[in-house]
N, CA, C and O atoms as a CHARMM CRD file, in Angstrom:
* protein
*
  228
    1    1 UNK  N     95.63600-167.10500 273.13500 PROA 1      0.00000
    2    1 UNK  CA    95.47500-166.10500 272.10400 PROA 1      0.00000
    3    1 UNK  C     96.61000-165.09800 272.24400 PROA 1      0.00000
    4    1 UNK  O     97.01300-164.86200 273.38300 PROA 1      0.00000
    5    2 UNK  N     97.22500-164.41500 271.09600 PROA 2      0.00000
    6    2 UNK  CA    98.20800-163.90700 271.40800 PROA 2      0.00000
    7    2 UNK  C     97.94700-162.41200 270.65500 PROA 2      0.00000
    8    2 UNK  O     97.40300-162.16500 269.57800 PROA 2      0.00000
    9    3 UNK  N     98.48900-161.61500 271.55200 PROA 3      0.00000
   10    3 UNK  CA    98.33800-159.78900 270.54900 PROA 3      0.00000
   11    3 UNK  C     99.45400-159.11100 270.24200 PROA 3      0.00000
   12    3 UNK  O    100.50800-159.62100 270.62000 PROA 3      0.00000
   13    4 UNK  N     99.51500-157.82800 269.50200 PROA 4      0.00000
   14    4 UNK  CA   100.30300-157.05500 269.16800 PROA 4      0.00000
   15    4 UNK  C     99.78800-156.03000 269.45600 PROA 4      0.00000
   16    4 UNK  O     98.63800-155.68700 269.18200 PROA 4      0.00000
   17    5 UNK  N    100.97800-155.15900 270.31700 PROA 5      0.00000
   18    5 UNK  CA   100.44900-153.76600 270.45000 PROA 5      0.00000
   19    5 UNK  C    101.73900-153.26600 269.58400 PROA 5      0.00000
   20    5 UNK  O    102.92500-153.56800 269.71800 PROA 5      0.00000
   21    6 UNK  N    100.80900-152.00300 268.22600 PROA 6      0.00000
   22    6 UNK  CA   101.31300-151.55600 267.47000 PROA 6      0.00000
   23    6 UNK  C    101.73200-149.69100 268.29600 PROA 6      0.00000
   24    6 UNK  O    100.98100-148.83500 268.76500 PROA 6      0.00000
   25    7 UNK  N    102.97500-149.73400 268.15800 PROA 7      0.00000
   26    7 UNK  CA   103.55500-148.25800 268.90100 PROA 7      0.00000
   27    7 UNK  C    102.64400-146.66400 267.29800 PROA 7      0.00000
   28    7 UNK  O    102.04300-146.92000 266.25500 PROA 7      0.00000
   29    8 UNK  N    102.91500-145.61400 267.76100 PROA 8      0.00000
   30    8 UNK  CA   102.66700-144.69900 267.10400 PROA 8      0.00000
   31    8 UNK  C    104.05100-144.15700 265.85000 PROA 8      0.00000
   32    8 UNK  O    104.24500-143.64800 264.74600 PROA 8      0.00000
   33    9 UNK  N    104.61200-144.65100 266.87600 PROA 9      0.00000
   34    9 UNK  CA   106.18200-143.73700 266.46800 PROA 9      0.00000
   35    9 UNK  C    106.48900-144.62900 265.15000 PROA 9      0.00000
   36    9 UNK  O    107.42700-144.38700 264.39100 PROA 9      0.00000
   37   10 UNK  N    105.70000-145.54200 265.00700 PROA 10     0.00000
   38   10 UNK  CA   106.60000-147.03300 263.92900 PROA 10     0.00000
   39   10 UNK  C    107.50000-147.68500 264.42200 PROA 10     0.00000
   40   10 UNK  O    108.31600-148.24100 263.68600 PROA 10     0.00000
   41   11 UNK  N    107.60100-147.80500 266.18500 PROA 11     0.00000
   42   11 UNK  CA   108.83400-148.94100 266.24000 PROA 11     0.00000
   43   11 UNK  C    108.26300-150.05800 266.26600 PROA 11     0.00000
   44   11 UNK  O    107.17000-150.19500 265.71600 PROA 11     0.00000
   45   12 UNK  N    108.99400-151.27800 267.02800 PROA 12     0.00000
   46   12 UNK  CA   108.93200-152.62300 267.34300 PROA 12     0.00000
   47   12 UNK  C    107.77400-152.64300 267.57000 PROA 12     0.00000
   48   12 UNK  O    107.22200-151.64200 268.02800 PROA 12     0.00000
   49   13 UNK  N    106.98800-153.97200 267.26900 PROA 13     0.00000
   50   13 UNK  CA   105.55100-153.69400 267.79800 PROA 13     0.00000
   51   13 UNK  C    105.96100-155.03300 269.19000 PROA 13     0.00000
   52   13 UNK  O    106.91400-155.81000 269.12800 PROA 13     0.00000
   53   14 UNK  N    105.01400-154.96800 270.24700 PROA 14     0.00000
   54   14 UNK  CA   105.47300-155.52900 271.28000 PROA 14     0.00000
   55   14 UNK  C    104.13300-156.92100 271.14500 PROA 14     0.00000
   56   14 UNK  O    103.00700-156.61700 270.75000 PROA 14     0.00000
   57   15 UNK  N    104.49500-158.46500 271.54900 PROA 15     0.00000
   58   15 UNK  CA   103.61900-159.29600 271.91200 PROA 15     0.00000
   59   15 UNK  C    103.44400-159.62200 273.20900 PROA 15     0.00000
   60   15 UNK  O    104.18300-159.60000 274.19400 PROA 15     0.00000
   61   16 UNK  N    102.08800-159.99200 272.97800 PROA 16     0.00000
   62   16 UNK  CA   101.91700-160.61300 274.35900 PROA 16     0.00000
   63   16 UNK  C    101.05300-162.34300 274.46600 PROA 16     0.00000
   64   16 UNK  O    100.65700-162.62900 273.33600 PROA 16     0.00000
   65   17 UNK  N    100.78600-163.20500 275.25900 PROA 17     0.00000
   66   17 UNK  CA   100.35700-164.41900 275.15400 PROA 17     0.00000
   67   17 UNK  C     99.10200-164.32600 275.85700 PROA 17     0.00000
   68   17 UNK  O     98.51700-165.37900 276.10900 PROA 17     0.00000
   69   18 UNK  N     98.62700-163.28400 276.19500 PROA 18     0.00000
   70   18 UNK  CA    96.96000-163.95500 276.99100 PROA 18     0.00000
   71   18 UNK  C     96.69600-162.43900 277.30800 PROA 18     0.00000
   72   18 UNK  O     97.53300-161.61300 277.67400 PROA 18     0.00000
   73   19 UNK  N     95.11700-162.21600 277.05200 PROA 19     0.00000
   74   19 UNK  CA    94.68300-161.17300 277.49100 PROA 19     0.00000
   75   19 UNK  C     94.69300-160.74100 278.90200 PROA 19     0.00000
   76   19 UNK  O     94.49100-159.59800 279.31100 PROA 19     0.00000
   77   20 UNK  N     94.91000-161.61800 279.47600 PROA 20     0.00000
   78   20 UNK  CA    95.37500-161.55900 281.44900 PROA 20     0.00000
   79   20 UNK  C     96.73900-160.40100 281.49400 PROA 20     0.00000
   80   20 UNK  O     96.78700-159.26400 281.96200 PROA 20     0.00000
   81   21 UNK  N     97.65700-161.13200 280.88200 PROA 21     0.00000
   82   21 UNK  CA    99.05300-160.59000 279.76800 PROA 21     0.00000
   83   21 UNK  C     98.98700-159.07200 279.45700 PROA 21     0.00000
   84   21 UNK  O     99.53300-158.17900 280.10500 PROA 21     0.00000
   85   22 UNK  N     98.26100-158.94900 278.40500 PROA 22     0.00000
   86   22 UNK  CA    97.78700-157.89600 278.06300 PROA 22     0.00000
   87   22 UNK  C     97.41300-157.06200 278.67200 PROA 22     0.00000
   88   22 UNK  O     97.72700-155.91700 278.34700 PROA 22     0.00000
   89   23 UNK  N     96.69300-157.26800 279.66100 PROA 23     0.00000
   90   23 UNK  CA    96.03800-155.96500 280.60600 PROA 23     0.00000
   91   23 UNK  C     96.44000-155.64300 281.37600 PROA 23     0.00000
   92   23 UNK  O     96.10900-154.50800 281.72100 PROA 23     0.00000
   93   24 UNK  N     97.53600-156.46000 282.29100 PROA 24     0.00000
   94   24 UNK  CA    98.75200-156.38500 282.79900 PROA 24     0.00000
   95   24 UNK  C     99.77600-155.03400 281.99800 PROA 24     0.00000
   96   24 UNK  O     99.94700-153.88900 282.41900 PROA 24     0.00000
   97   25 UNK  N    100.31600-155.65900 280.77200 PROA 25     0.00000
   98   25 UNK  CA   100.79300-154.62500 280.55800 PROA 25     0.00000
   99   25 UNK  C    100.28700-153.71900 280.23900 PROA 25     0.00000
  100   25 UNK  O    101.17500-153.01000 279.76300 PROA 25     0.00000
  101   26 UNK  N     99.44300-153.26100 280.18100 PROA 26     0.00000
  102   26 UNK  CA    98.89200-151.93000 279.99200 PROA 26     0.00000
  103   26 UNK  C     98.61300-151.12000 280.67100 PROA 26     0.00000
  104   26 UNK  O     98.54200-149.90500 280.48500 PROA 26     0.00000
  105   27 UNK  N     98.32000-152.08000 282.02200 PROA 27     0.00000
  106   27 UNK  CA    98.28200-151.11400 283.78200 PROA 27     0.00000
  107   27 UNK  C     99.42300-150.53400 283.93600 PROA 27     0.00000
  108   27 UNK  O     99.45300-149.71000 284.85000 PROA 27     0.00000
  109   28 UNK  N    100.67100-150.73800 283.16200 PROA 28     0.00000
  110   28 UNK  CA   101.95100-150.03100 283.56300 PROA 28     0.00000
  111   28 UNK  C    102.30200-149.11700 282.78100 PROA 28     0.00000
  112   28 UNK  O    102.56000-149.27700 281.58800 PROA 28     0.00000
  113   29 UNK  N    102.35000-147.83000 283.54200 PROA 29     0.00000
  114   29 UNK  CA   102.98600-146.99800 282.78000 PROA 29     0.00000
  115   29 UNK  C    104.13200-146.65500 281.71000 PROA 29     0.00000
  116   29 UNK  O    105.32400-146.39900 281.87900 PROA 29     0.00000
  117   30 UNK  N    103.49800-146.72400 280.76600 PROA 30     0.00000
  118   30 UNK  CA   104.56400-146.26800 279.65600 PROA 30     0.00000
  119   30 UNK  C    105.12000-144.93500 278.63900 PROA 30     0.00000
  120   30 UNK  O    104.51900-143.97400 279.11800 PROA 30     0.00000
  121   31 UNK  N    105.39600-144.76700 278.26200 PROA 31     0.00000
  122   31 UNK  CA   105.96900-143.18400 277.61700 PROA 31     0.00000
  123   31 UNK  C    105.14400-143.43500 275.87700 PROA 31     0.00000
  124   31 UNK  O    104.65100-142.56300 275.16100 PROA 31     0.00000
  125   32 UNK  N    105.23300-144.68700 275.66000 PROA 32     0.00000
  126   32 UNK  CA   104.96900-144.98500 273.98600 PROA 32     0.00000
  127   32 UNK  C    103.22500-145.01400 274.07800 PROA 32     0.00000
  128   32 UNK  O    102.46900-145.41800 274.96200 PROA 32     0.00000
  129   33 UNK  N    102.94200-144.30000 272.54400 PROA 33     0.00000
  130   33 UNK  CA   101.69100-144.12400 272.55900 PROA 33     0.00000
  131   33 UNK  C    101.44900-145.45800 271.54900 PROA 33     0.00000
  132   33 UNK  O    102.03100-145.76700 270.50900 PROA 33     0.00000
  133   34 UNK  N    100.53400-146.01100 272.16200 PROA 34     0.00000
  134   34 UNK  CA   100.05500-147.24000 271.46000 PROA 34     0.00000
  135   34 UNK  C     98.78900-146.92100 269.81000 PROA 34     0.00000
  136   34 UNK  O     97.59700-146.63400 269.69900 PROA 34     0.00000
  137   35 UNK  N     99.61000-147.11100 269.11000 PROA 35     0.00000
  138   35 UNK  CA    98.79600-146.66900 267.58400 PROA 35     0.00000
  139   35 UNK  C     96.91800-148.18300 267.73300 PROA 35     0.00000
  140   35 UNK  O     95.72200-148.11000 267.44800 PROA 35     0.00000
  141   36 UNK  N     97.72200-149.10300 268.24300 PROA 36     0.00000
  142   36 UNK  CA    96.65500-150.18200 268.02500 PROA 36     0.00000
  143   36 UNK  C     97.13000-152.01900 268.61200 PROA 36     0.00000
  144   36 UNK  O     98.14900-152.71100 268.61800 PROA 36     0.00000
  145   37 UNK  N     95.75900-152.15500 269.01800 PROA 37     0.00000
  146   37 UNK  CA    96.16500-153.70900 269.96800 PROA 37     0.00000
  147   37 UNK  C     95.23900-155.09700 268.91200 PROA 37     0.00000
  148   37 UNK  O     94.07500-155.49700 268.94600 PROA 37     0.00000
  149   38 UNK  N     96.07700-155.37100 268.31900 PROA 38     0.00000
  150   38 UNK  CA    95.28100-156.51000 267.23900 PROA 38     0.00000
  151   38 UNK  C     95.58000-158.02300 268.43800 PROA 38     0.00000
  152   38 UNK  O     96.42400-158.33400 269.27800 PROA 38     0.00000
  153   39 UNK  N     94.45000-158.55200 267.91900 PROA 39     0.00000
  154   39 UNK  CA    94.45200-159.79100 268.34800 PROA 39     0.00000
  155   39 UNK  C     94.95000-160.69100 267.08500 PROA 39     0.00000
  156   39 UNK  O     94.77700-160.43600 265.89300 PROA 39     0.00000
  157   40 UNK  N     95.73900-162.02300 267.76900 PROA 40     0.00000
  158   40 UNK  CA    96.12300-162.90500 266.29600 PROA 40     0.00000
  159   40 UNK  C     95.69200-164.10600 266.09300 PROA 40     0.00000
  160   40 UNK  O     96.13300-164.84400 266.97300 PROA 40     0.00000
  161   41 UNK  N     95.02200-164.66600 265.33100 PROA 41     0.00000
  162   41 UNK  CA    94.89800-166.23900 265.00100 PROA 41     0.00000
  163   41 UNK  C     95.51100-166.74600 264.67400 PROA 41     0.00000
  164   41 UNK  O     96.43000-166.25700 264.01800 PROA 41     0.00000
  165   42 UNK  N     95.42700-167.92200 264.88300 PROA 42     0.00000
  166   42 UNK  CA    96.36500-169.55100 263.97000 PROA 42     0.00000
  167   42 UNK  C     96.08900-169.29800 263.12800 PROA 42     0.00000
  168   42 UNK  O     96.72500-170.16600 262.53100 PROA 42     0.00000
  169   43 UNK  N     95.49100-168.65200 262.19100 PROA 43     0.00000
  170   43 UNK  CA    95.17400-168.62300 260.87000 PROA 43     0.00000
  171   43 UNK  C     96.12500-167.46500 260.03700 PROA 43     0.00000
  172   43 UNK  O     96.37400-167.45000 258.83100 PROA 43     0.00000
  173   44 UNK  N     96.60600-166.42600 261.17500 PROA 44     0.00000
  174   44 UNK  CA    97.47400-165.68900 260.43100 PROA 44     0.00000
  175   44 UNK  C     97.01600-164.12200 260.34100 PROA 44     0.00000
  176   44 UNK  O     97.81200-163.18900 260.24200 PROA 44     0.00000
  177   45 UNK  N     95.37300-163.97600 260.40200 PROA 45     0.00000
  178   45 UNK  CA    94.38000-163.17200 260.51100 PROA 45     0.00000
  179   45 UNK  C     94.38800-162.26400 261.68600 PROA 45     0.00000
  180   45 UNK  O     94.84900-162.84200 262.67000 PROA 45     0.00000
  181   46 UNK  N     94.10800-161.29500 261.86900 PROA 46     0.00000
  182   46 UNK  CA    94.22300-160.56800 262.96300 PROA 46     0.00000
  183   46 UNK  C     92.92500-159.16600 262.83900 PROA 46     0.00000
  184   46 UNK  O     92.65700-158.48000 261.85200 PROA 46     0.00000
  185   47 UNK  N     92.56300-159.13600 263.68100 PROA 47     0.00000
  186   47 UNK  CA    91.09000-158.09300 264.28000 PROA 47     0.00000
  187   47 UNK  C     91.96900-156.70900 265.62600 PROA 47     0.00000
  188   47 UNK  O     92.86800-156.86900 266.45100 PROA 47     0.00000
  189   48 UNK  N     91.42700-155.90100 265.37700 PROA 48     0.00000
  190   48 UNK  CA    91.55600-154.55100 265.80400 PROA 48     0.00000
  191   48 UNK  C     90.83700-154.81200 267.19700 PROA 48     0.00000
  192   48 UNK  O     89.65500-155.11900 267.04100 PROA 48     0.00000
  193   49 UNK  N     91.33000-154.75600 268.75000 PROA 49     0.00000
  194   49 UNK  CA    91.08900-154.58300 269.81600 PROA 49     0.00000
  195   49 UNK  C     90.89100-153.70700 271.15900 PROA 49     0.00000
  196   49 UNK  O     90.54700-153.86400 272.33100 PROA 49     0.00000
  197   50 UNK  N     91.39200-152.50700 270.12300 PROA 50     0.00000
  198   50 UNK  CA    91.69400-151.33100 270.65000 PROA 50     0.00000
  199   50 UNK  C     91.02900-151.24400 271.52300 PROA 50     0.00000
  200   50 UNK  O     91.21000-151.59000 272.69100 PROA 50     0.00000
  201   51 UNK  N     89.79400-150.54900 270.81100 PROA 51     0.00000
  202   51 UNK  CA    88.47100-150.61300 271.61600 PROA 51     0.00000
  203   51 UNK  C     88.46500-150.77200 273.07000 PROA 51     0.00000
  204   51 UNK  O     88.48500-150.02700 274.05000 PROA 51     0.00000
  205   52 UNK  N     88.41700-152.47200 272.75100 PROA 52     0.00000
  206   52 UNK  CA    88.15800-153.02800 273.62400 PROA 52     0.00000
  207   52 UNK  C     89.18200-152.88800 275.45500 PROA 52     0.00000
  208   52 UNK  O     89.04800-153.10000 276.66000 PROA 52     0.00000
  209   53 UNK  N     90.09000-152.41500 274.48900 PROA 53     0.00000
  210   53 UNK  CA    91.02900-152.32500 276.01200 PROA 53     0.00000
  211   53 UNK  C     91.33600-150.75000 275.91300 PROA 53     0.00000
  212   53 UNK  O     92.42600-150.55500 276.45100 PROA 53     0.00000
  213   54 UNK  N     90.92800-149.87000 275.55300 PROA 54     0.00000
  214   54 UNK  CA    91.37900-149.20400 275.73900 PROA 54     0.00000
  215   54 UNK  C     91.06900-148.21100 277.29200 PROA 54     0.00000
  216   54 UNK  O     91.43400-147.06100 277.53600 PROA 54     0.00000
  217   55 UNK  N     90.55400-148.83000 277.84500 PROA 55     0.00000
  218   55 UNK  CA    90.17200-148.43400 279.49200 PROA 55     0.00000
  219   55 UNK  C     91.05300-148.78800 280.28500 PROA 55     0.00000
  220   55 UNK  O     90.98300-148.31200 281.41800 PROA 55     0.00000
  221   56 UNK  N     92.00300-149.59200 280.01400 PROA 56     0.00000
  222   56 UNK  CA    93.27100-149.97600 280.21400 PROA 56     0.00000
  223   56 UNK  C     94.48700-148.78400 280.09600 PROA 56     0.00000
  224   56 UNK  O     95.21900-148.33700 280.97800 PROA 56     0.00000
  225   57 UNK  N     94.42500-148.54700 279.05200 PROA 57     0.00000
  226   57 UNK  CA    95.44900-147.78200 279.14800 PROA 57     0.00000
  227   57 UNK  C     95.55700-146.70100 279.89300 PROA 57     0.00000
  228   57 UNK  O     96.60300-146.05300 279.89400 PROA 57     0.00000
């Protein structure tokens, strides 16, 4: 499964390949405020994850 973390500022949005991935990067300190973490389907479709990780950040 693969995500996008969407920045605040409007830059690049960053991917990642596995929620293992994901939480990884998020244990590391960063300066950019993360606007939102969508998850993506094969289908093209994508769901709001924030939530879910946001204990992570």
């Amino acid at each position: 499964m693969r995500y996008r973390i969407d920045y605040a500022d409007g830059r690049c949005s960053c991917f990642v390949n596995s929620s293992k991935d994901l939480i990884d990067w998020l244990k590391t300190p960063k300066e950019e405020q993360i606007e939102d973490i969508r998850k993506l389907y094969k289908s093209g479709c994508s769901d709001s994850v924030l939530e879910k990780y946001r204990k992570y950040i």
